[in-house]
C-alpha positions, 0 to 999 in steps of 0.5 A, spaced: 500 500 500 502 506 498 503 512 503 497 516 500 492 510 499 493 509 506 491 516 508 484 518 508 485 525 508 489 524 501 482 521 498 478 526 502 482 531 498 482 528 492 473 527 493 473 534 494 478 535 488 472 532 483 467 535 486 470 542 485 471 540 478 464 538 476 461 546 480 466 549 476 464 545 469 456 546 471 458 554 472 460 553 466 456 557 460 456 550 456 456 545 461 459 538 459 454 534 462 458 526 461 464 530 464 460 533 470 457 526 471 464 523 470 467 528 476 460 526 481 462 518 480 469 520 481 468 524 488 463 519 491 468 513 490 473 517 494 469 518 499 467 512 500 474 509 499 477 515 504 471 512 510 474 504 508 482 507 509 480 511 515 478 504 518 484 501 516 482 496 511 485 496 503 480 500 498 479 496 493 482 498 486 475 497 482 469 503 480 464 498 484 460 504 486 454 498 490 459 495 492 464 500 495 457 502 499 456 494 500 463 494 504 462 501 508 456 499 510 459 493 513 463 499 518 455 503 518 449 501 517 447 507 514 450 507 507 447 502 506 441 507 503 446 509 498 445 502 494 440 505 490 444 511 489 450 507 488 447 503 483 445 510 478 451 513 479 456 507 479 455 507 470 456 514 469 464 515 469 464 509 464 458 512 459 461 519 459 468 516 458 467 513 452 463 515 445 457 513 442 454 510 448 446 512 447 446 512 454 450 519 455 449 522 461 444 528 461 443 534 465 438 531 470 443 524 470 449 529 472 445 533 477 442 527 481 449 523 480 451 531 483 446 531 489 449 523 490 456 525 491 454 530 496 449 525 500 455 520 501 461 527 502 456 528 508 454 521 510 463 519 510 464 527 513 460 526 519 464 520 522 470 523 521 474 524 527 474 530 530 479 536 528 483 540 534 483 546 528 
């Protein structure tokens, strides 16, 4: 294992990275829907995989949305909620990766998988431990 895949606080970093990123691209004044959804796939994907390393267990190398949330529920109950979710939004980073995929993320896809990535930030955030800041 690596010294930065060990670090939660990196993935958490680099969750907020791809959050950021898919603001900046839905401020734009031509948003690239696939790109967006692609960045809300990313972040929640960090997230959970910075909730797995801040219990010492090896996050897996796969973009396996259900079942990142499948092995965070197994350390809290409450993302198990997230299956639904994961379930939409785990597809999105590969449809807006390739072309001519028919199902290329829309505006609402990106929005929702948006509003997701925020959802799993908030859920991994409030078990975080607390900061002497």
């Amino acid at each position: 294992m690596s010294e930065a895949s060990g670090d939660w606080i990196a993935w958490i970093e680099k969750a907020e990275h791809d959050l950021m990123a898919a603001d900046l691209l839905v401020a734009g004044t031509d948003p690239l829907w696939d790109i967006v959804a692609f960045h809300a796939q990313q972040a929640a994907e960090k997230y959970l995989k910075a909730f797995l390393v801040l219990h010492g267990e090896q996050p897996p190398k796969i973009h396996d949305l259900p079942k990142l949330v499948r092995l965070c529920g197994a350390l809290a109950g409450e993302f198990a909620e997230f299956g639904p979710d994961a379930e939409f939004l785990s597809p999105l980073a590969v449809f807006a990766r390739y072309p001519g995929d028919p199902d290329e993320p829309s505006r609402e896809d990106a929005a929702r998988g948006i509003d997701i990535a925020r959802r799993i930030r908030d859920c991994v955030r409030q078990r975080l431990p607390e900061s002497d800041e």
